[in-house]
N, CA, C and O atoms as CSV, one atom per row, in Angstrom:
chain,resi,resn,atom,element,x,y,z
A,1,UNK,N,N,9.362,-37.631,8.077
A,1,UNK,CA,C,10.413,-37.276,7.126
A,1,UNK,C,C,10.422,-35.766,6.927
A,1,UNK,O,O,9.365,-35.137,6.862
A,2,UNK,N,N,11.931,-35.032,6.806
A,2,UNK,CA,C,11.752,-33.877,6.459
A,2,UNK,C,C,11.286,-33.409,4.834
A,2,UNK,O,O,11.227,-33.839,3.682
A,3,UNK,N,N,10.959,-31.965,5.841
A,3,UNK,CA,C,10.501,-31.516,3.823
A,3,UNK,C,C,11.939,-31.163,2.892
A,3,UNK,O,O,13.049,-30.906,3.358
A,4,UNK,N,N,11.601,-31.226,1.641
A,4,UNK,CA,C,12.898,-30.683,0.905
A,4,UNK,C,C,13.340,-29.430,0.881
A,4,UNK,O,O,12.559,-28.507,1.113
A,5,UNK,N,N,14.658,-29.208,0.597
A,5,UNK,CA,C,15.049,-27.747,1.046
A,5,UNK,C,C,14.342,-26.980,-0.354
A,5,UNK,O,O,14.143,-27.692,-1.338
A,6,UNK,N,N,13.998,-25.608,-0.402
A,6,UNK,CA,C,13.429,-25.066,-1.407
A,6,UNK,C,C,13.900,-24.037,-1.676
A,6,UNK,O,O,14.378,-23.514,-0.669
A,7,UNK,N,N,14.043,-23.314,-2.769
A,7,UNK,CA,C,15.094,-22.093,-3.238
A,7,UNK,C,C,14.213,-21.028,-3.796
A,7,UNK,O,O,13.392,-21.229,-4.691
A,8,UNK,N,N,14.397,-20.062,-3.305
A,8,UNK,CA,C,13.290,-18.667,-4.486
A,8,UNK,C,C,15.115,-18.316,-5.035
A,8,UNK,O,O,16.159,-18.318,-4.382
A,9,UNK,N,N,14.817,-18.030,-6.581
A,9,UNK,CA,C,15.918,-17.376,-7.284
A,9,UNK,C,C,15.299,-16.057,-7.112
A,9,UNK,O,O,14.096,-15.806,-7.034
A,10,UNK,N,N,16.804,-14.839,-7.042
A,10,UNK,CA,C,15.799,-13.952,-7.465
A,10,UNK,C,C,15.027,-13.098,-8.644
A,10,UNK,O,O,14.535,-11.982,-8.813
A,11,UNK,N,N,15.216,-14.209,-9.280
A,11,UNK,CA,C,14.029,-13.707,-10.455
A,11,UNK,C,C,12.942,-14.354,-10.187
A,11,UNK,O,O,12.127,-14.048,-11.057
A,12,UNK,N,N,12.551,-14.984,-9.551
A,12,UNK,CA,C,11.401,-15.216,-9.066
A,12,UNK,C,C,10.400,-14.594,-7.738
A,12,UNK,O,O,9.251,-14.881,-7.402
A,13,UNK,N,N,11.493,-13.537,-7.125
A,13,UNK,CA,C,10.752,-12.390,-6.625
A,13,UNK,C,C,9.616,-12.036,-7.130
A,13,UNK,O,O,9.504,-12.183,-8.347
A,14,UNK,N,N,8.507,-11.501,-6.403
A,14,UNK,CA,C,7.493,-11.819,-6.934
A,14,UNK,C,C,6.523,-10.129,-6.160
A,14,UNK,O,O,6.767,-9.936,-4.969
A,15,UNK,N,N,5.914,-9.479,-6.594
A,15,UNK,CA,C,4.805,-8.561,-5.546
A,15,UNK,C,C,3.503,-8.971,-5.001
A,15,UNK,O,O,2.727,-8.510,-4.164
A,16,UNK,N,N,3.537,-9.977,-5.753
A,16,UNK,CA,C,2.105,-10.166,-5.167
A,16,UNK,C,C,1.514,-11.128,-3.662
A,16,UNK,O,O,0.931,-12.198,-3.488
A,17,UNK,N,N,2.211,-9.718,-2.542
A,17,UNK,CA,C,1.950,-10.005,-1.857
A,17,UNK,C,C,1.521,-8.878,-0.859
A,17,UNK,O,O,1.115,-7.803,-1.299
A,18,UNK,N,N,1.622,-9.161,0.705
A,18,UNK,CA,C,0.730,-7.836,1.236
A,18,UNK,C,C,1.984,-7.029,0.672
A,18,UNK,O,O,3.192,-7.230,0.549
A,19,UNK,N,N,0.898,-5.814,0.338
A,19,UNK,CA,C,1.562,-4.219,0.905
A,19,UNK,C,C,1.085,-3.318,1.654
A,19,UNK,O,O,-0.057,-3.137,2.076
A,20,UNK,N,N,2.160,-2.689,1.810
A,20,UNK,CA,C,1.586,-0.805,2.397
A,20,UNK,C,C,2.029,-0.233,1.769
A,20,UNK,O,O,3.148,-0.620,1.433
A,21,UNK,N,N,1.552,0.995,1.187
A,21,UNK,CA,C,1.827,2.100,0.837
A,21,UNK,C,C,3.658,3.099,1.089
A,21,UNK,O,O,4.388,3.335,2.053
A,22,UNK,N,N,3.681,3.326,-0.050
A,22,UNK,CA,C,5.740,4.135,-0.055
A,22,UNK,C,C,6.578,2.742,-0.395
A,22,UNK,O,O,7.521,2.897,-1.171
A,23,UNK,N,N,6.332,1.346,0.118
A,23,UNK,CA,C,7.123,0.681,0.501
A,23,UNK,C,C,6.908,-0.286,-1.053
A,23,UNK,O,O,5.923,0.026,-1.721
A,24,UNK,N,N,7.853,-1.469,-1.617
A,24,UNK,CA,C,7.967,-1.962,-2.583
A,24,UNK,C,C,8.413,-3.482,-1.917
A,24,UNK,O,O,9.597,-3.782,-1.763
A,25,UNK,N,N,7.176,-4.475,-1.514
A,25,UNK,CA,C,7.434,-5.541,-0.971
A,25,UNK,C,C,7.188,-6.988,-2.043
A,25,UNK,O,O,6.213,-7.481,-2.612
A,26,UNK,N,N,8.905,-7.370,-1.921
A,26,UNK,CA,C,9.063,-9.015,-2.818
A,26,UNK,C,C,8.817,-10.194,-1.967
A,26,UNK,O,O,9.402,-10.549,-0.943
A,27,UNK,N,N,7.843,-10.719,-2.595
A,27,UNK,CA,C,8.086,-12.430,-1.731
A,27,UNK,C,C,8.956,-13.281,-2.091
A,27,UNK,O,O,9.189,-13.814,-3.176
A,28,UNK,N,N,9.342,-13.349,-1.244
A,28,UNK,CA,C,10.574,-14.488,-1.754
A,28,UNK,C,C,10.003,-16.530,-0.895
A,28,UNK,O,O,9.814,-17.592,-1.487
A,29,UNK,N,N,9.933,-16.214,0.501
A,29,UNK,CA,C,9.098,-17.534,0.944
A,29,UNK,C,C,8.060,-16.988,1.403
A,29,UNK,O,O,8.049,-16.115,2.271
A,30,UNK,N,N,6.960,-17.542,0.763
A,30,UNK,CA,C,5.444,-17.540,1.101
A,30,UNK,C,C,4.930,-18.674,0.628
A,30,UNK,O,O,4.803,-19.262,-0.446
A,31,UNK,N,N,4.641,-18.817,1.898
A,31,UNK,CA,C,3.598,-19.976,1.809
A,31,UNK,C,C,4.211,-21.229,1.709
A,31,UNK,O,O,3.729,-22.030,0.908
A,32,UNK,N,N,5.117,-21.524,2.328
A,32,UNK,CA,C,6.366,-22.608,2.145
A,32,UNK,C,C,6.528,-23.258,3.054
A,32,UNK,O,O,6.888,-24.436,3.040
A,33,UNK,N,N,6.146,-22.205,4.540
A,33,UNK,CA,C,6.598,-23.078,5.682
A,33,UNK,C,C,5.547,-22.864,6.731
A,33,UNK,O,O,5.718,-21.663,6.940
A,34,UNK,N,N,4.529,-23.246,7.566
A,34,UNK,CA,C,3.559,-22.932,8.412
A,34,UNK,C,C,4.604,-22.026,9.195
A,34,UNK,O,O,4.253,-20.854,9.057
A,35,UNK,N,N,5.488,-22.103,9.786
A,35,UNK,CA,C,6.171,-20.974,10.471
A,35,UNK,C,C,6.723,-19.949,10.015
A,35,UNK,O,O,6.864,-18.956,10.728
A,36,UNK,N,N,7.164,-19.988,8.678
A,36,UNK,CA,C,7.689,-18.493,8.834
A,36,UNK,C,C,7.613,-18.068,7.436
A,36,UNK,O,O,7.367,-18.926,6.588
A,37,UNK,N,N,7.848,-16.468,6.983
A,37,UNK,CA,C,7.621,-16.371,5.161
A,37,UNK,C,C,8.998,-15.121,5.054
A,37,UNK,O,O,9.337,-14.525,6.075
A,38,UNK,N,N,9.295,-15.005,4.473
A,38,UNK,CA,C,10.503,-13.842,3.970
A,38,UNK,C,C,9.878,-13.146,2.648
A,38,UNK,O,O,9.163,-13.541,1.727
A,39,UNK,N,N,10.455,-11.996,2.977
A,39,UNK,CA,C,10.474,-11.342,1.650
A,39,UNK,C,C,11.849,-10.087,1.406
A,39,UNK,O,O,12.889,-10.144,2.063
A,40,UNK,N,N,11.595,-9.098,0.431
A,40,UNK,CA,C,12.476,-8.499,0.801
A,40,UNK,C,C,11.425,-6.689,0.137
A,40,UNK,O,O,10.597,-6.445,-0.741
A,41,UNK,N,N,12.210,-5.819,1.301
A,41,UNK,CA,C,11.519,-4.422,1.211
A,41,UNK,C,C,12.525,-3.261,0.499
A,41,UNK,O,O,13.654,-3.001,0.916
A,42,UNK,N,N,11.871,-2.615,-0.674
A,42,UNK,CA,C,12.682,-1.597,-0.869
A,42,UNK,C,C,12.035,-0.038,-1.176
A,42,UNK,O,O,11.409,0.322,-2.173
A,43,UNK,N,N,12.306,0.542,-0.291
A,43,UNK,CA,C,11.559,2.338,0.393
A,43,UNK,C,C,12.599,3.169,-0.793
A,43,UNK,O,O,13.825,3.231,-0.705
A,44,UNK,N,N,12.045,3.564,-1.517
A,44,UNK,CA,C,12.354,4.645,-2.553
A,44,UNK,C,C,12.975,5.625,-1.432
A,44,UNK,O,O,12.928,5.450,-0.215
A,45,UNK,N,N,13.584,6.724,-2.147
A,45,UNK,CA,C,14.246,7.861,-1.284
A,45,UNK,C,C,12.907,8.717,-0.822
A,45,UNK,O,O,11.846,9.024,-1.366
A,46,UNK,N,N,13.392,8.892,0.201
A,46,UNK,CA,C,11.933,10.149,0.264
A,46,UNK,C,C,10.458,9.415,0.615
A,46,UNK,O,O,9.419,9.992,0.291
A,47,UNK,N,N,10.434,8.501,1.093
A,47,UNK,CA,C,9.147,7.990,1.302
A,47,UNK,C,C,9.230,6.979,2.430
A,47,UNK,O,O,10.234,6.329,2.719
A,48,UNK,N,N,7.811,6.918,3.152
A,48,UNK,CA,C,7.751,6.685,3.860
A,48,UNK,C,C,6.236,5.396,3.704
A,48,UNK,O,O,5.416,5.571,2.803
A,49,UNK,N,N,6.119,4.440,4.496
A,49,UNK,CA,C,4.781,2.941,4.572
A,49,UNK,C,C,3.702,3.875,4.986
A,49,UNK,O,O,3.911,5.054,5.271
A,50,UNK,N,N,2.543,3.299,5.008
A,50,UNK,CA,C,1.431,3.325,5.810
A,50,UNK,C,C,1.940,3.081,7.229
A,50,UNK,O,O,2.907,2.354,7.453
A,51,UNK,N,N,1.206,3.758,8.237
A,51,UNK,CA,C,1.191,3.313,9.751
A,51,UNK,C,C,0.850,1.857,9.863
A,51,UNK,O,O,-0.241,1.751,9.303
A,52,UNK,N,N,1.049,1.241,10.093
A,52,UNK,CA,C,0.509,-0.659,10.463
A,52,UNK,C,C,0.984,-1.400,11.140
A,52,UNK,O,O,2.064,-1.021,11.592
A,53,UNK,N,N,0.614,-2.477,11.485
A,53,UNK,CA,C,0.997,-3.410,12.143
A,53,UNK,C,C,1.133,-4.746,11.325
A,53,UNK,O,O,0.855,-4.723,10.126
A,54,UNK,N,N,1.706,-6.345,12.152
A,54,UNK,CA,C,1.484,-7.348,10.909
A,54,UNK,C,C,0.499,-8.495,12.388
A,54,UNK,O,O,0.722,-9.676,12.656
A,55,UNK,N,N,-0.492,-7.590,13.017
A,55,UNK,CA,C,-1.070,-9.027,13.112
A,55,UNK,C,C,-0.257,-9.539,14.553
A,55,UNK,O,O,0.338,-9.000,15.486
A,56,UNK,N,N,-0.637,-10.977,14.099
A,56,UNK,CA,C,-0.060,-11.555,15.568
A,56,UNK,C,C,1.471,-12.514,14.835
A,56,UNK,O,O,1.858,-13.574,15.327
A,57,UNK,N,N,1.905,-12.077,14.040
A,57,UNK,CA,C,3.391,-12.205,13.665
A,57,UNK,C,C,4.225,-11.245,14.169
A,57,UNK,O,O,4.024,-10.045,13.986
A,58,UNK,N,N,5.319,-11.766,14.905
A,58,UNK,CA,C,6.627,-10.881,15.008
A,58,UNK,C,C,7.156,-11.419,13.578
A,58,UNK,O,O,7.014,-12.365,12.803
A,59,UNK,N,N,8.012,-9.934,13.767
A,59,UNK,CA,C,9.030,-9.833,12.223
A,59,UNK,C,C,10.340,-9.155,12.650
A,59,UNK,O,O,10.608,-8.147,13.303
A,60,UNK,N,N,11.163,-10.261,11.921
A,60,UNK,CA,C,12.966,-9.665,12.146
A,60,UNK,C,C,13.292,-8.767,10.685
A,60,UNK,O,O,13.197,-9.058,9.493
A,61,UNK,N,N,13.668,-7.687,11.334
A,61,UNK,CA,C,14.364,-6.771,9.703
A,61,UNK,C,C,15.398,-6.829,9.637
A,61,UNK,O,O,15.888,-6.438,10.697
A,62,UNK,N,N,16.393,-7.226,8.679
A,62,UNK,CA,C,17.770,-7.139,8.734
A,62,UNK,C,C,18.489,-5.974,7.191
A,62,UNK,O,O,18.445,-6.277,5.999
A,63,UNK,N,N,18.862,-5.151,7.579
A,63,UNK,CA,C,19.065,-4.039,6.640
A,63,UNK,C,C,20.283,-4.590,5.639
A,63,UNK,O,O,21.453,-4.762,5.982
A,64,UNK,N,N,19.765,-4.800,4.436
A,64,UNK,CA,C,20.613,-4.734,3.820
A,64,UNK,C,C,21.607,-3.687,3.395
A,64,UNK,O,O,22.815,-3.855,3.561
A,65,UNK,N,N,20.905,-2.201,2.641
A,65,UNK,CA,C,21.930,-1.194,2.366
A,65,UNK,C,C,20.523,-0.139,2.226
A,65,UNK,O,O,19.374,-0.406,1.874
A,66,UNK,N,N,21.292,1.438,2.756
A,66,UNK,CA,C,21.103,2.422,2.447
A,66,UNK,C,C,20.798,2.321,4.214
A,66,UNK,O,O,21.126,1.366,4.918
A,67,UNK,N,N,20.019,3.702,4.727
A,67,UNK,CA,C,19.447,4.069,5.992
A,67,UNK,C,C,18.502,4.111,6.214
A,67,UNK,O,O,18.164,4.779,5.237
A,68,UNK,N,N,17.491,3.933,6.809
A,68,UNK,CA,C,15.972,3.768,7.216
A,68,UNK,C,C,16.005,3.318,8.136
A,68,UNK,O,O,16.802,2.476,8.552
A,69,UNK,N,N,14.537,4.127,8.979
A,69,UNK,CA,C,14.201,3.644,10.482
A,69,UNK,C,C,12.685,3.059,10.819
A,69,UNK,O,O,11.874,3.008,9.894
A,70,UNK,N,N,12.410,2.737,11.788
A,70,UNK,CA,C,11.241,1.913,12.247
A,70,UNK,C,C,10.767,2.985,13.013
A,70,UNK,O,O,11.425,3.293,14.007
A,71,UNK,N,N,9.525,3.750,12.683
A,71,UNK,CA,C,8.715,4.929,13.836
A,71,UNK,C,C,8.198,3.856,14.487
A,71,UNK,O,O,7.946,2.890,13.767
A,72,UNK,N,N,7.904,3.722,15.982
A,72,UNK,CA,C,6.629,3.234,16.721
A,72,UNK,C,C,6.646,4.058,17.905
A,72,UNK,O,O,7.380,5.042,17.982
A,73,UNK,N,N,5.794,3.666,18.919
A,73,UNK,CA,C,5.537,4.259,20.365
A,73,UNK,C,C,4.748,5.214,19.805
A,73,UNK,O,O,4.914,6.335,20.288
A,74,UNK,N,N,3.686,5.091,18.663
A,74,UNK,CA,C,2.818,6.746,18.487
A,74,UNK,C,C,3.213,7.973,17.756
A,74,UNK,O,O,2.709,9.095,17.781
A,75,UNK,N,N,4.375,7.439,17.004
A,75,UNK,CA,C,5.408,8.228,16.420
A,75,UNK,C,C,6.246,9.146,17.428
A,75,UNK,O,O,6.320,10.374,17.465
A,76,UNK,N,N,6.709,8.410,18.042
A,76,UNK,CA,C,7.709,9.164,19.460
A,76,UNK,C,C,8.704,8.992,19.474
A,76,UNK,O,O,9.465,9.902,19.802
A,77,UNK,N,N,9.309,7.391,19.027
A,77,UNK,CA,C,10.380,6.539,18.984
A,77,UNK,C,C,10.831,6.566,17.525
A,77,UNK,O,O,10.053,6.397,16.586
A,78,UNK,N,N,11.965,6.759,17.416
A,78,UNK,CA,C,12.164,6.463,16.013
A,78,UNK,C,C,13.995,5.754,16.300
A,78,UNK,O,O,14.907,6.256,16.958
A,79,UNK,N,N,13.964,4.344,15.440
A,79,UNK,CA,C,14.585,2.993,15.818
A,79,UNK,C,C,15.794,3.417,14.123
A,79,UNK,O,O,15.086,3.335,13.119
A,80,UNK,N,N,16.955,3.712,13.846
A,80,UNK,CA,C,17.787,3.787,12.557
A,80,UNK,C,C,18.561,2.526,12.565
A,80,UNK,O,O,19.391,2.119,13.378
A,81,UNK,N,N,18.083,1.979,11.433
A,81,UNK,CA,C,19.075,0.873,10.649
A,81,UNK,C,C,19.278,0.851,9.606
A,81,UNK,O,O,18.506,0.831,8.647
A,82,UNK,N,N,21.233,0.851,9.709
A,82,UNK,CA,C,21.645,1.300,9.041
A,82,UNK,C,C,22.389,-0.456,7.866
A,82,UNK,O,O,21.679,-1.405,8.201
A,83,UNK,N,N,23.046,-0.745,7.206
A,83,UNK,CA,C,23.590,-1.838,6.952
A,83,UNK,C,C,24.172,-2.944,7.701
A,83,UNK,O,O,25.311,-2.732,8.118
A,84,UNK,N,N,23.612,-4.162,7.988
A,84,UNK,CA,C,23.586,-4.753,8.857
A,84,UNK,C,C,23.387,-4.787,10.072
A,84,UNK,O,O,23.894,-5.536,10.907
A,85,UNK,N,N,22.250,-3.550,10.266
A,85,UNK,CA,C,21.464,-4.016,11.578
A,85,UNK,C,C,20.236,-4.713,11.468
A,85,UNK,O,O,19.743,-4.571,10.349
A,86,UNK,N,N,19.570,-5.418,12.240
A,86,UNK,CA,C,19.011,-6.053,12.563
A,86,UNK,C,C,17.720,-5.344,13.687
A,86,UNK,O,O,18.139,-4.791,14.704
A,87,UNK,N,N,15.989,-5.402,13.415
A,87,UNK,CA,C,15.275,-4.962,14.373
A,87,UNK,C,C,14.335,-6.075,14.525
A,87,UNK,O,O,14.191,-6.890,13.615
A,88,UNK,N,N,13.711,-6.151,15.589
A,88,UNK,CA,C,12.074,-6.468,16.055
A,88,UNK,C,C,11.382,-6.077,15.971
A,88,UNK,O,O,11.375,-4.933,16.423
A,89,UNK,N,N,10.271,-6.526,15.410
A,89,UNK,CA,C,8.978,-5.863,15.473
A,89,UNK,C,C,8.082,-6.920,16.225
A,89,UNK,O,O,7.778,-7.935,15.598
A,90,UNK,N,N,7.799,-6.822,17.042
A,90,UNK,CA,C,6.471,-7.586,18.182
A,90,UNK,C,C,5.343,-7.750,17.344
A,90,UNK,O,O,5.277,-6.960,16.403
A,91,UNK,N,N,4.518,-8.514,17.450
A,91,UNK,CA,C,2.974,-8.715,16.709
A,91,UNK,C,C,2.229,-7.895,17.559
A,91,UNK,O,O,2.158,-7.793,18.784
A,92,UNK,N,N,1.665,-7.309,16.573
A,92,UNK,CA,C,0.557,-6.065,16.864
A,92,UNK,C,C,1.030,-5.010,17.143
A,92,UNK,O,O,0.268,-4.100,17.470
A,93,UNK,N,N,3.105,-4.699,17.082
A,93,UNK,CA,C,2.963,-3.354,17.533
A,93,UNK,C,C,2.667,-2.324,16.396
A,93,UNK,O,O,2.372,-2.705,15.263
A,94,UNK,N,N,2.741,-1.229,16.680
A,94,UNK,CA,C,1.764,-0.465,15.252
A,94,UNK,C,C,3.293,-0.074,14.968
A,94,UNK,O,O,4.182,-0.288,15.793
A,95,UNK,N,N,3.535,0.589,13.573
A,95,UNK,CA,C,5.210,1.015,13.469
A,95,UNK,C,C,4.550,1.415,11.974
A,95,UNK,O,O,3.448,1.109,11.521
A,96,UNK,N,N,5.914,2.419,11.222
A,96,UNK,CA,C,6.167,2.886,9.993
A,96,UNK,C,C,7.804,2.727,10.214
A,96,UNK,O,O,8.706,2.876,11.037
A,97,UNK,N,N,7.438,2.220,8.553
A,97,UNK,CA,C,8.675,2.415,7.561
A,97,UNK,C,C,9.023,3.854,7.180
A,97,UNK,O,O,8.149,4.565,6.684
A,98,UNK,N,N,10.499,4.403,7.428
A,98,UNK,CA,C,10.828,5.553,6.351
A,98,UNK,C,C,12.299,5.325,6.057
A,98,UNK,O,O,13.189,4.759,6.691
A,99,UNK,N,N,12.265,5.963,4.867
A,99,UNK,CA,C,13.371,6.548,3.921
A,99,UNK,C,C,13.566,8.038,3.792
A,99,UNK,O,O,13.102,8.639,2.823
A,100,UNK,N,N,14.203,8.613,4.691
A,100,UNK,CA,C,13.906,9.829,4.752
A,100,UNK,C,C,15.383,10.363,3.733
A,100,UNK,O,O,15.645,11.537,3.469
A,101,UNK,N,N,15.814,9.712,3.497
A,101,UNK,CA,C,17.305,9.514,2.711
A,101,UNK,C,C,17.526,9.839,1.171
A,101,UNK,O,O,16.450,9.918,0.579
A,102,UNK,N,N,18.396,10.002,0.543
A,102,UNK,CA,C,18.417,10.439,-1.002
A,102,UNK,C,C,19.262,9.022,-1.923
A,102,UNK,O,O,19.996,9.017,-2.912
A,103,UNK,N,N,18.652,7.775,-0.910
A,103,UNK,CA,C,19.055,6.441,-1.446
A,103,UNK,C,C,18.031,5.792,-1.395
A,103,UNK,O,O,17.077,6.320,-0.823
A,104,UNK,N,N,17.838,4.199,-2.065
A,104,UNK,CA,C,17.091,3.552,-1.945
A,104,UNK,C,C,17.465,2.641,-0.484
A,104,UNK,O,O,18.658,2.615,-0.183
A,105,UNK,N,N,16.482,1.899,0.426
A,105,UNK,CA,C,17.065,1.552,1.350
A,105,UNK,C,C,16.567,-0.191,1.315
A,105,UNK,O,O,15.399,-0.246,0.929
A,106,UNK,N,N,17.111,-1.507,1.596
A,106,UNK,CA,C,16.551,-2.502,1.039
A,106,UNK,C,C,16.766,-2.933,2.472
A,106,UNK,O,O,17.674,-2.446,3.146
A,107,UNK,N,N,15.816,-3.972,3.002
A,107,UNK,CA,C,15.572,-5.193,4.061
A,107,UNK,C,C,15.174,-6.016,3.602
A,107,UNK,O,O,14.444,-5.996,2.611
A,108,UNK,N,N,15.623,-7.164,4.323
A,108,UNK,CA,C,14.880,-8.528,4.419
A,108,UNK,C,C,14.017,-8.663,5.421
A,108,UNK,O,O,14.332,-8.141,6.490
A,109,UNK,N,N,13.042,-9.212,5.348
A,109,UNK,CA,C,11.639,-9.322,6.330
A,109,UNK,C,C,11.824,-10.587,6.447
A,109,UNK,O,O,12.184,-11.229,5.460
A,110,UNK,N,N,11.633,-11.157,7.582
A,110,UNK,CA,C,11.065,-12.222,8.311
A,110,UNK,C,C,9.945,-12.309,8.914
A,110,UNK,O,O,9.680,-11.332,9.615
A,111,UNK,N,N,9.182,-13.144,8.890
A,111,UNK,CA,C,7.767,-13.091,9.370
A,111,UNK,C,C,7.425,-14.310,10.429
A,111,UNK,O,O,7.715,-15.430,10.007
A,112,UNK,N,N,7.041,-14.265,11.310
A,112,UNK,CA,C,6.585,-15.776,11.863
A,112,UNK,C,C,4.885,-16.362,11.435
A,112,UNK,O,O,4.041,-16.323,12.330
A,113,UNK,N,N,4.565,-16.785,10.307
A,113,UNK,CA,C,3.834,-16.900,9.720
A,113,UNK,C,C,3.767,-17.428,8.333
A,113,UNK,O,O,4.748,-17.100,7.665
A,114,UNK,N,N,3.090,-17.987,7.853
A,114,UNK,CA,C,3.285,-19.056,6.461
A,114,UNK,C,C,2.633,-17.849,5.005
A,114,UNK,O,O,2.537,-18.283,3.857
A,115,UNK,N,N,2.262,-16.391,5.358
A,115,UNK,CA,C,1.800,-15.469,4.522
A,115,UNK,C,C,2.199,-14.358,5.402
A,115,UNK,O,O,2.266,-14.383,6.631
A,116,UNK,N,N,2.457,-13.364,4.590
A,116,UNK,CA,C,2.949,-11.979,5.628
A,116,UNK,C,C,1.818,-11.443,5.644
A,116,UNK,O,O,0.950,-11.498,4.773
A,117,UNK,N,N,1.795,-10.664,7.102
A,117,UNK,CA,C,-0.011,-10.034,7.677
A,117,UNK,C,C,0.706,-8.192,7.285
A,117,UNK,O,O,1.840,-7.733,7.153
A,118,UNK,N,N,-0.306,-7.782,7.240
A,118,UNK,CA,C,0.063,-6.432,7.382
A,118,UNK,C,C,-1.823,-5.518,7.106
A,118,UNK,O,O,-2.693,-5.452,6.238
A,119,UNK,N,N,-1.613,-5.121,8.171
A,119,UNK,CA,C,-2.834,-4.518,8.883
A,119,UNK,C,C,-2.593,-2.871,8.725
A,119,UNK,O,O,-2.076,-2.143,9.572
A,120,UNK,N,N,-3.081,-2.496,7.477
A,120,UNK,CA,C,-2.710,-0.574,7.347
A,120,UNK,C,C,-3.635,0.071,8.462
A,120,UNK,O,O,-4.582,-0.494,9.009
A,121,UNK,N,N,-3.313,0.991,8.628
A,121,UNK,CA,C,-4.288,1.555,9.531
A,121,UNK,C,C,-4.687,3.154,9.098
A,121,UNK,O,O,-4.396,3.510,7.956
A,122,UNK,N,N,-5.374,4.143,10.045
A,122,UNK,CA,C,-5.553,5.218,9.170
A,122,UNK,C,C,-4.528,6.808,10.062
A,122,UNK,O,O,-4.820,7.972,9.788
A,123,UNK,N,N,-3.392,6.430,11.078
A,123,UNK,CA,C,-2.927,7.291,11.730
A,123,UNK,C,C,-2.642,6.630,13.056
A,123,UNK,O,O,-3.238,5.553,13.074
A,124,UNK,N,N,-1.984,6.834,14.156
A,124,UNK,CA,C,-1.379,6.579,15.100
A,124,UNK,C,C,-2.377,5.888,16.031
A,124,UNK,O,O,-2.199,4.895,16.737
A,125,UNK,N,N,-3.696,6.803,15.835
A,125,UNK,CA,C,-4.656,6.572,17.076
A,125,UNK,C,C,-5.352,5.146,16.767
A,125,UNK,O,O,-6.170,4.674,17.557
């Protein structure tokens, strides 16, 4: 039998879950489904995550509003999404969040995982 469908309102956004550093992460599904958890991310103007990775979860970002990009490749690559784009992140690749912008910038996170991983690290190397 299936499970029942389940609803986060969002007042039931919640922080207490992983973070990194600059970044302001809500859970919205955790711990709900062995496959996958959501939340949602919001990068103040002017700031930027910890360097990290999430582990052996890929994660889909889908931009809600403002501009922010995904650094990876060692900080070489830098990936801009803008409102309604959509990125990948591979499990284990290393990447930063920024807001290099004079807005707040909001995503939804997808995770393939029943808790979001997030592995800070201390710099590129």
């Amino acid at each position: 039998m299936a499970a029942p469908v389940q609803v986060t309102k969002a007042s039931e956004l919640h922080t207490n879950t992983a973070q990194t550093e600059g970044m302001i992460r809500s859970g919205a599904i955790i711990d709900k489904s062995d496959n996958l958890c959501a939340s949602v991310m919001i990068a103040k103007p002017h700031s930027s995550s910890a360097i990290h990775h999430h582990g052996p979860q890929d994660t889909v970002v889908y931009c809600v509003r403002g501009r922010g990009a995904v650094v990876s490749e060692g900080g070489k690559k830098k990936h801009v999404l803008e409102k309604g784009d959509f990125a990948l992140i591979p499990a284990h690749a290393v990447h930063q969040e920024i807001n290099d912008g004079d807005e707040e910038v909001e995503w939804i996170i997808t995770r393939s995982g029943r808790v979001p991983v997030i592995e800070n690290l201390e710099g590129w190397g």
